[in-house]
Structures are given as C-alpha cells and as structure tokens.
C-alpha positions in Angstrom: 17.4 -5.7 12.2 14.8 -3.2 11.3 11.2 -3.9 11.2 9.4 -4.6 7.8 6.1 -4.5 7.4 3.7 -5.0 3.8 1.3 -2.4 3.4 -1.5 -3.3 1.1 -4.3 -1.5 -0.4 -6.5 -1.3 2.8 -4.6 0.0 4.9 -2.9 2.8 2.4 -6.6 3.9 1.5 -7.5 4.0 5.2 -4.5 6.4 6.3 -5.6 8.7 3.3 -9.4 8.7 3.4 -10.8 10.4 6.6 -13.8 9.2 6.3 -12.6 5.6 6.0 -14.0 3.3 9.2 -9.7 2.3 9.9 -9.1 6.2 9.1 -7.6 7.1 12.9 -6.2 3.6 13.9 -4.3 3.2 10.2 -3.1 6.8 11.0 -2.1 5.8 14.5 -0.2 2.9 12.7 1.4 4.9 10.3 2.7 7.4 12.6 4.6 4.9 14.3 6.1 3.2 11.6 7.7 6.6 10.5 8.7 7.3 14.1 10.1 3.9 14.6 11.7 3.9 10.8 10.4 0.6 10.1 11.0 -0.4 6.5 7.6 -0.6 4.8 6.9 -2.7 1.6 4.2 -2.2 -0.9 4.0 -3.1 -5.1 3.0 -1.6 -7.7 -0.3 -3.2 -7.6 -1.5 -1.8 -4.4 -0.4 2.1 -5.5 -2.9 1.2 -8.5 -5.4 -0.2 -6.3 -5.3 2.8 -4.4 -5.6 5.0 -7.4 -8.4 3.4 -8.8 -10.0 3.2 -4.8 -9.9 6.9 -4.5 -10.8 8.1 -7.7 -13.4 10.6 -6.9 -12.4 13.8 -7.3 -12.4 14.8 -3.7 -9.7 12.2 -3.3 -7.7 11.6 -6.0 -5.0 14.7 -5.4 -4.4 13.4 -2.2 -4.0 9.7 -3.6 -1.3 10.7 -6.2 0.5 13.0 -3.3 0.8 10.0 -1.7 1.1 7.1 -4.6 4.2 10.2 -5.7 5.6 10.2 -2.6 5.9 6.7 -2.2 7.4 5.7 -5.5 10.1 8.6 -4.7 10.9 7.4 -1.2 14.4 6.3 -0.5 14.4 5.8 2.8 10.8 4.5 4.3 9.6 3.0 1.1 10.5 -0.4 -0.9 8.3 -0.7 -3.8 8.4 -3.9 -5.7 7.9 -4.0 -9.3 4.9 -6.1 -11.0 5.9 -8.4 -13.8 3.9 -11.0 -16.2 6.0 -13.8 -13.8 4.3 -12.0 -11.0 1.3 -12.1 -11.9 1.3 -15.6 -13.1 3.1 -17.2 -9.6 0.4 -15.5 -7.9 -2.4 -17.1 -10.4 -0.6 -20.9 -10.0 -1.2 -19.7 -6.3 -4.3 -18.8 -6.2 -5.2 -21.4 -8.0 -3.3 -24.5 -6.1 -5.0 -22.8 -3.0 -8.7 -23.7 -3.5 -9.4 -24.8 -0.1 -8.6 -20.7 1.7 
C-alpha cells in the first residue's frame, strides 16, 4: 500500500518560504515524499491558508506556482474539496473537544 501522508498549512509554507525556520527540514521532507511517491493529502483550506500566509509580494508568485500545481496534480496530489458539511463537522468537533 502506498504511504499517505496530510500536509497542512505549515508545512506547505515551510517548503516554499526560504526564510521559514522548517525551510530545509520541510524541503528535506518533501523531497522524499516525491522520491518515495507517497500519496500526499491536502484541502482546499490549507492551499487558502497558504495563499493568504504568503501574500507579500515577494512570495505570492511562488505560492500560486505551487497552490497551481497542486490543484493540477494527478499523480502526487489528492486535494479534498471544502463544503458547508465540512465546515460544520469540524465546528461540532471543535466544539465537543473543549478539554485539547
């Protein structure tokens, strides 16, 4: 079975942004999940997040080079969709959850 792993908003913005205190380890990361040709799940909530972390102009063209990229990926890439139910499971979570 092939290795899956989530990636989430941290660790996208550390492979992109050099200057990020993961930068080289996220990198590192990366570069073996492509070698390896793990499966790697994201939503469309953490391409936003990413957006909207690198919006300064001296890294938002890489941030939609990658956000493009990964929406088009048919191989590496699973991105899962955000819908109202979605959103609202994850609010009855958060919310039943009061103690983490």
């Amino acid at each position: 079975m092939k290795k899956q792993i989530f990636m989430d908003t941290a660790f996208l913005i550390a492979v992109i942004d050099s200057s990020d205190n993961y930068h080289i380890s996220a990198v590192e990361s990366y570069k073996k999940i492509v070698k390896e040709k793990w499966s790697v799940i994201t939503t469309e909530a953490v391409l936003i997040e990413t957006g909207n972390g690198l919006s300064e102009i001296k890294w938002r063209q890489a941030a939609n080079k990658w956000i493009t990229q990964i929406q088009k990926s048919k191989t590496i890439f699973k991105v899962i969709p955000i819908t109202t139910k979605i959103v609202n499971d994850a609010v009855d979570l958060y919310g039943q959850r009061q103690d983490k």
